[in-house]
C-alpha positions as CSV (number, residue, x, y, z in Angstrom):
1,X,-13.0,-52.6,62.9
2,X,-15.4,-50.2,62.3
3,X,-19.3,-48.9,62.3
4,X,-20.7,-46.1,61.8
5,X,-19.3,-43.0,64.2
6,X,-17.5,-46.0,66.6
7,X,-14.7,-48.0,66.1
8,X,-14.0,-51.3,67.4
9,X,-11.2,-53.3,68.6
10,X,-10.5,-57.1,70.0
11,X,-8.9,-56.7,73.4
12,X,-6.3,-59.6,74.9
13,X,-9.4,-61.5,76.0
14,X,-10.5,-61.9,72.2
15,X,-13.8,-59.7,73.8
16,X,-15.0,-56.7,71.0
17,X,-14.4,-53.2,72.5
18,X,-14.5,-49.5,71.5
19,X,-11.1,-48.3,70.3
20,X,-12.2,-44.7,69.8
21,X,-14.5,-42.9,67.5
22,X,-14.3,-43.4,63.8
23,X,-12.2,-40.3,62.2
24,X,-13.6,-40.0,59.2
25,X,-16.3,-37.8,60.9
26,X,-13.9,-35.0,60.9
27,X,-14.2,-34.9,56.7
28,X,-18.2,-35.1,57.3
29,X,-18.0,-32.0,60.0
30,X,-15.4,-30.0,58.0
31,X,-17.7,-30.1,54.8
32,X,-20.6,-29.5,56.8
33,X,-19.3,-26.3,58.5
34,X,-18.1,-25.3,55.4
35,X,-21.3,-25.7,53.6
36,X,-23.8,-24.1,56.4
37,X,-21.3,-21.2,56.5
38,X,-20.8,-20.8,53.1
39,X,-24.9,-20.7,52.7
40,X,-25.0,-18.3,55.8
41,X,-23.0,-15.6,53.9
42,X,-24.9,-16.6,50.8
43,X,-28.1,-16.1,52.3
44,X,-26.6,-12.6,54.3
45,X,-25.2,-10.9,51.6
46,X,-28.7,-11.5,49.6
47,X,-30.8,-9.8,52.9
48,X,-28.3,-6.9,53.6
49,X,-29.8,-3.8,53.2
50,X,-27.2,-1.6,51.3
51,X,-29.0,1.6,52.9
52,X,-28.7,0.8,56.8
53,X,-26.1,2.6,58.1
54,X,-24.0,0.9,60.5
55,X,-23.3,2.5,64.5
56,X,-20.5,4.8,64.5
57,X,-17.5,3.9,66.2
58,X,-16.7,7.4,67.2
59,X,-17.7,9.4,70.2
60,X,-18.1,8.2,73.9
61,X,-16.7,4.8,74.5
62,X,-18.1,1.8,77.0
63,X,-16.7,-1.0,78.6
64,X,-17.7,-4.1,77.6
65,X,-14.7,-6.4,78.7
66,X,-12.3,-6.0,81.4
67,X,-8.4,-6.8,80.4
68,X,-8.2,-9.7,82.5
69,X,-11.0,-11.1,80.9
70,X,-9.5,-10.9,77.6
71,X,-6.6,-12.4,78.9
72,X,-8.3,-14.9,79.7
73,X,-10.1,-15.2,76.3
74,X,-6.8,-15.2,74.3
75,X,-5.0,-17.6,76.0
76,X,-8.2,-20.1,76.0
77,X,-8.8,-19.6,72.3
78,X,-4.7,-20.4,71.8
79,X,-5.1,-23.3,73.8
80,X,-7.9,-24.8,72.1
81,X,-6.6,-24.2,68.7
82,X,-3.2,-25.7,69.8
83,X,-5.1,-28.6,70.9
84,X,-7.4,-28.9,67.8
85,X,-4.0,-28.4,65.6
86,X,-2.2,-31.2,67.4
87,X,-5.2,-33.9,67.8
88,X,-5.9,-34.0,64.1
89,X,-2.3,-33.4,63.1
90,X,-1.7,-37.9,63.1
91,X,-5.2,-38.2,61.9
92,X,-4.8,-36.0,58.9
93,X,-1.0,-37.7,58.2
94,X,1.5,-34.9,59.5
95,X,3.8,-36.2,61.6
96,X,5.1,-34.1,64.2
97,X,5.6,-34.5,68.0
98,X,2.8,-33.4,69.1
99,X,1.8,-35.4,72.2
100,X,3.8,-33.1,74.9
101,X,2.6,-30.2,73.0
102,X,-1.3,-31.4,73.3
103,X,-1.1,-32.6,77.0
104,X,0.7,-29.0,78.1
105,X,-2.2,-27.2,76.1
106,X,-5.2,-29.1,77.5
107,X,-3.2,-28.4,81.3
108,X,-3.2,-24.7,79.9
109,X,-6.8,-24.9,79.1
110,X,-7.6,-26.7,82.3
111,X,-6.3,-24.0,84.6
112,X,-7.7,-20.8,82.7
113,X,-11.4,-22.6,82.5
114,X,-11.3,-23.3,86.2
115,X,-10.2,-19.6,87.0
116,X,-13.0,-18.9,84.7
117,X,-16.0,-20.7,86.8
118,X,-14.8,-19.4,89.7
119,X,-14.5,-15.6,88.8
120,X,-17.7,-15.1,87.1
121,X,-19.0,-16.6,89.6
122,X,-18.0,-14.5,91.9
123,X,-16.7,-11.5,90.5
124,X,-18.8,-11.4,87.9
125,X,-22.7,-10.6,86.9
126,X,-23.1,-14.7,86.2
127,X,-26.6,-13.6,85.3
128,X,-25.8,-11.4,82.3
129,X,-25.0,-15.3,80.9
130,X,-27.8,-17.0,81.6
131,X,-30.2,-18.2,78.8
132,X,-34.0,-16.8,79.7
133,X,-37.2,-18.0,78.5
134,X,-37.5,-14.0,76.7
135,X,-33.9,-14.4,75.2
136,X,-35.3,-16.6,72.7
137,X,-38.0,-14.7,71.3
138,X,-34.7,-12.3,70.1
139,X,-34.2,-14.2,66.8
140,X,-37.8,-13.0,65.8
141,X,-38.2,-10.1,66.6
142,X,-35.6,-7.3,65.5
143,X,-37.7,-4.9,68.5
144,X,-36.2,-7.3,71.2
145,X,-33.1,-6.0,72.3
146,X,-30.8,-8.3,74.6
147,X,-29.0,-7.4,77.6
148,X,-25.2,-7.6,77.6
149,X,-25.2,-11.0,75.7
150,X,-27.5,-11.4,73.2
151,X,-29.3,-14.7,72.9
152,X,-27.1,-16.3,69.8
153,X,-23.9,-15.5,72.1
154,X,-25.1,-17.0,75.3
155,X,-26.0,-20.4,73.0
156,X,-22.8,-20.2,71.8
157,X,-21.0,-20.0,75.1
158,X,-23.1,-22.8,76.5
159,X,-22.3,-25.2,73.9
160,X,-18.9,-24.1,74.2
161,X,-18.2,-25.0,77.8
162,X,-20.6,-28.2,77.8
163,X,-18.0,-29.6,75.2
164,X,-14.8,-27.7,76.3
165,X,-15.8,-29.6,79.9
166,X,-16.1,-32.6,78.2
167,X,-12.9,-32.4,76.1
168,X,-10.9,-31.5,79.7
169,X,-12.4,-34.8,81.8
170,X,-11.6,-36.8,79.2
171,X,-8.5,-35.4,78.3
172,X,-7.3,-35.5,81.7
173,X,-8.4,-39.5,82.3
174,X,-6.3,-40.3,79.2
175,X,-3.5,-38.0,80.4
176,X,-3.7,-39.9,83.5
177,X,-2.6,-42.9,81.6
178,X,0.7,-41.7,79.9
179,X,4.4,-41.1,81.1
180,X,4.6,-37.8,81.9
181,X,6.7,-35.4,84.2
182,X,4.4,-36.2,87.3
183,X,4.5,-39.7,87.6
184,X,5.1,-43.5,84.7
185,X,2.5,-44.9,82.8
186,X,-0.1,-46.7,85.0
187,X,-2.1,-48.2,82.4
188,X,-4.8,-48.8,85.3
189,X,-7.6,-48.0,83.0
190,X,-9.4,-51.1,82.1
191,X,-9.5,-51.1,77.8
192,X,-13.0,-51.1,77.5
193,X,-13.3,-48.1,79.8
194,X,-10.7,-46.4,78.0
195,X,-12.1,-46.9,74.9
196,X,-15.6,-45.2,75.9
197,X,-13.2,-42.3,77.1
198,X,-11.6,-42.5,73.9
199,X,-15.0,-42.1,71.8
200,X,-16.0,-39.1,74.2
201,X,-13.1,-37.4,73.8
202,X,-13.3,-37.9,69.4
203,X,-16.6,-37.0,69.9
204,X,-16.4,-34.0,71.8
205,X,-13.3,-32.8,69.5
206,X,-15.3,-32.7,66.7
207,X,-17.9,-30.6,68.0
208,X,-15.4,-28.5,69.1
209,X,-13.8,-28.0,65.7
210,X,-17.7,-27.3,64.5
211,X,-18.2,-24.5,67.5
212,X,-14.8,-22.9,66.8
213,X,-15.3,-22.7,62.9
214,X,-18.5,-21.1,63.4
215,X,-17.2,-18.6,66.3
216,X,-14.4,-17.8,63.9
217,X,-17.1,-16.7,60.7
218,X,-19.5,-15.1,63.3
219,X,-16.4,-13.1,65.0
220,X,-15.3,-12.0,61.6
221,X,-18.7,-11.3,60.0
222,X,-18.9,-7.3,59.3
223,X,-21.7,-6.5,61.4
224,X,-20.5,-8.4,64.1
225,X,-16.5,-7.1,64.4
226,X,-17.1,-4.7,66.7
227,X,-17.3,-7.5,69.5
228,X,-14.1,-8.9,68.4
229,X,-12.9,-5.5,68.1
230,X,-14.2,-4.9,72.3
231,X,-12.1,-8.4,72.4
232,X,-9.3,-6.5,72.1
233,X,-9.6,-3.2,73.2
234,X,-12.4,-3.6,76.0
235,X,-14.8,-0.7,74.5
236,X,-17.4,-0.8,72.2
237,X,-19.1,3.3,71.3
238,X,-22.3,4.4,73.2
239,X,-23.8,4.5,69.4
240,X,-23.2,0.8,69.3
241,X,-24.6,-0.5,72.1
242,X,-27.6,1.6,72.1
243,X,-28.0,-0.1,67.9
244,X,-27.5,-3.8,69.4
245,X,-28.6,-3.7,73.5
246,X,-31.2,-3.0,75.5
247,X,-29.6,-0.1,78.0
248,X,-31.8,-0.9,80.6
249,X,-30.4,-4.6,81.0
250,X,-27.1,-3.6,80.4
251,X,-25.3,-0.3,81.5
252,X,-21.9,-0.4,81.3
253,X,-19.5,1.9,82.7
254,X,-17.6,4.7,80.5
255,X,-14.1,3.1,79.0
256,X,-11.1,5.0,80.1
């Protein structure tokens, strides 16, 4: 049975109960993302001013990521693509096994968010990342400069571990419930309970396909690259942050 985003299912007891959220939201979020993006570029290419010259890449280099920290990056984005790839895979009819494969990259995912947390927390300026009533004027007005995040990167990473938080406690109360290497299936989870889990898990998957298609566009776009580029490298060029950052929020050290 189905309604709108929920489906529904009779348990033993005859009673109606949520069986998970209804799947054909991924076709509404995959056009949807498509078509905002698409309109995005549209609407880009028409605004770009052929004549601005873009910051040089050359000259003195700064460090804008350390390489444990793009480690860390890597390996989360693989996991969560993994994940994405292998949730979807029965729902959009390929049939592979997929079900170790998922579980072992939502464990993955688990243990490099957690060392996350606890390192910019503490090893980390956990300020830099914090969303400030004078990071949203930044959209406005070209003059305001952000620190070392600006304030369309901070929303995304936000959003991004609201619903990456959400897809690991879920994903670890349904893993709870399967045979695995650790222990046999329980199958203590009453089956309305497991249904809400169910729903919040869908739920949370989708929005997490949404916020990865639109990292992957933003991290590609050409006056954005240079941040993938520091992705990989760890430097971005004096000339570029002075274009895009407010020096006296953010002063990096020199790259080696």
């Amino acid at each position: 049975m189905g309604e709108g985003i929920v489906r529904y299912k009779r348990d033993v007891w005859g009673e109606e109960v949520i069986l998970g959220v209804s799947w054909d939201l991924l076709w509404v979020v995959a056009v949807a993302i498509l078509v905002l993006l698409a309109a995005h570029a549209i609407i880009m290419a028409a605004l770009a001013n052929k004549k601005m010259e873009k910051p040089s890449d050359a000259g003195r280099r700064v460090l804008r990521h350390e390489s444990i920290d793009r480690l860390f990056h890597w390996v989360m984005a693989a996991s969560i693509l993994v994940l994405i790839l292998t949730g979807i895979a029965p729902i959009i009819g390929l049939r592979i096994s997929w079900l170790n494969i998922h579980w072992i990259s939502g464990l993955l995912l688990t243990f490099v968010v957690t060392f996350h947390i606890i390192r910019s927390l503490f090893w980390q300026d956990f300020k830099s990342i914090i969303l400030a009533p004078r990071d949203f004027g930044e959209p406005f007005d070209s003059a305001k400069k952000p620190g070392k995040y600006s304030f369309e990167q901070k929303g995304m990473h936000w959003a991004v571990t609201v619903v990456v938080l959400a897809v690991i406690v879920t994903g670890l109360l349904m893993f709870l419930q399967i045979d695995s290497p650790f222990w046999d299936r329980t199958n203590s989870m009453p089956e309305d309970q497991l249904g809400l889990v169910f729903l919040l898990h869908g739920l949370s998957t989708l929005a997490l396909v949404a916020l990865a298609s639109a990292h992957i566009y933003f991290a590609l776009r050409p006056e954005k690259i240079f941040y993938t580029r520091s992705m990989i490298s760890g430097w971005i060029s004096e000339d570029e942050m002075t274009a895009n950052h407010d020096t006296s929020r953010w002063s990096p050290k020199e790259a080696d």
